[in-house]
C-alpha positions in Angstrom: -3.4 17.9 -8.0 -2.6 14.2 -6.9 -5.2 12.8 -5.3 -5.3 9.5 -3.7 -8.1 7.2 -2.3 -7.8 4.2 0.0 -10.2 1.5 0.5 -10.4 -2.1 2.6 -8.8 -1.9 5.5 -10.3 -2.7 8.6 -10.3 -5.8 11.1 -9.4 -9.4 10.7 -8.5 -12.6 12.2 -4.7 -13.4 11.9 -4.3 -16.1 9.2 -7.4 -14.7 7.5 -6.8 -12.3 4.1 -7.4 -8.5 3.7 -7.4 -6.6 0.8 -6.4 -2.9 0.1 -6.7 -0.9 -2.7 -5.5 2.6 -3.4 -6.7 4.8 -6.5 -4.4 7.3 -7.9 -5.3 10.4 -10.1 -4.6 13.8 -10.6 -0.7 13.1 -12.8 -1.2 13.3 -16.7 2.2 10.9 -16.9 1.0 8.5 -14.2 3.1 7.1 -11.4 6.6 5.6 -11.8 6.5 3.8 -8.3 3.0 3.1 -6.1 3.0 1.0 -3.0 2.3 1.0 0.6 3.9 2.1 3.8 2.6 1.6 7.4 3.1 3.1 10.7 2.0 2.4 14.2 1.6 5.0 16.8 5.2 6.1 18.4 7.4 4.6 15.4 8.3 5.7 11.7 6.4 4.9 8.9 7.7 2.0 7.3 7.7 0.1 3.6 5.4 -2.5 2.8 5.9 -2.8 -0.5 6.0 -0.9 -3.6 5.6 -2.0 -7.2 7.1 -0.4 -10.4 5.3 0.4 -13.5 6.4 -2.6 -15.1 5.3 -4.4 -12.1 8.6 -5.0 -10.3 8.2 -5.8 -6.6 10.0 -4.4 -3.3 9.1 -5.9 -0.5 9.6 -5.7 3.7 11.2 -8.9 4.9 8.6 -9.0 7.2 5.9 -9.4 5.0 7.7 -11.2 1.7 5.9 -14.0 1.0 2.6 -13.7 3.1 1.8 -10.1 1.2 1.3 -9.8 -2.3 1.6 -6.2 -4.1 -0.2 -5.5 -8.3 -1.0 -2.1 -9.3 -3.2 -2.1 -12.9 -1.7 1.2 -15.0 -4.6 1.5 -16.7 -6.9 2.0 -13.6 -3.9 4.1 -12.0 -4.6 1.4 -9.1 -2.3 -0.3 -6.5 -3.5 -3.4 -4.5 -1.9 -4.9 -1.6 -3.3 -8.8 -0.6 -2.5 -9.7 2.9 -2.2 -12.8 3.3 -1.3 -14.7 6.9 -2.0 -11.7 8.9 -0.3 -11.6 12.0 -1.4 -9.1 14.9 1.7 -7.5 14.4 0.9 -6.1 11.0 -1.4 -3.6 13.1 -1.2 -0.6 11.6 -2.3 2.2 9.4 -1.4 1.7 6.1 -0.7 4.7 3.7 -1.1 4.5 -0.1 2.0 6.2 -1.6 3.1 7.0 -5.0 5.8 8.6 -7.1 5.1 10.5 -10.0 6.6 10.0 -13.6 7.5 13.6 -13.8 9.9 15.4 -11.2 9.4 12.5 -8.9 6.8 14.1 -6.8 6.1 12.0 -4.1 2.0 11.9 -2.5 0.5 10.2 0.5 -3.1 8.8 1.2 -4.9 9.2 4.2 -4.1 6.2 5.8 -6.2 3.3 6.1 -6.6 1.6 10.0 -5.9 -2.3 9.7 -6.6 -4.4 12.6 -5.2 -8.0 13.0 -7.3 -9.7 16.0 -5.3 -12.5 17.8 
């Protein structure tokens, strides 16, 4: 069973720095894609980014260039550095991966990020 654990959200200043980090487990092939979503109360959940195993990026427009996704395969670990906050990035964020075998997507719990004005 896939099992997914979030850590480091929580409140700061816009143009200050956050850091998440997701730990994956539970998939004996490990995870083909792992990234992060977010979603705010009332509207879909949305990409962040999302990192291939070879450490390709995909990022949201609205966050290229102040955000900055790395997973280590070894650790089965995804981290997302926001950088530039803006209060607008308020959200929750949700670690998300895809498995190596039969592409078996998994959520987190979600992590609550607050940027303050």
């Amino acid at each position: 069973q896939v099992q997914l654990v979030e850590s480091g959200g929580g409140l700061v200043q816009a143009g200050g720095s956050l850091g998440l980090s997701c730990v994956a487990s539970g998939s004996t092939f490990g995870f083909v894609i792992m990234g992060w979503y977010r979603q705010v109360p009332g509207k879909e959940r949305d990409l962040v980014a999302t990192i291939t195993t070879i450490g390709t990026p995909n990022y949201a427009d609205s966050v290229n260039g102040r955000f900055t996704i790395s997973r280590d395969n070894a650790k089965n670990t995804v981290y997302l550095q926001m950088n530039t906050p803006k209060p607008e990035d308020t959200a929750v964020y949700y670690c998300y991966v895809r498995t190596r075998i039969f592409d078996r997507e998994y959520w987190g719990q979600g992590t609550q990020v607050t940027v303050s004005s």
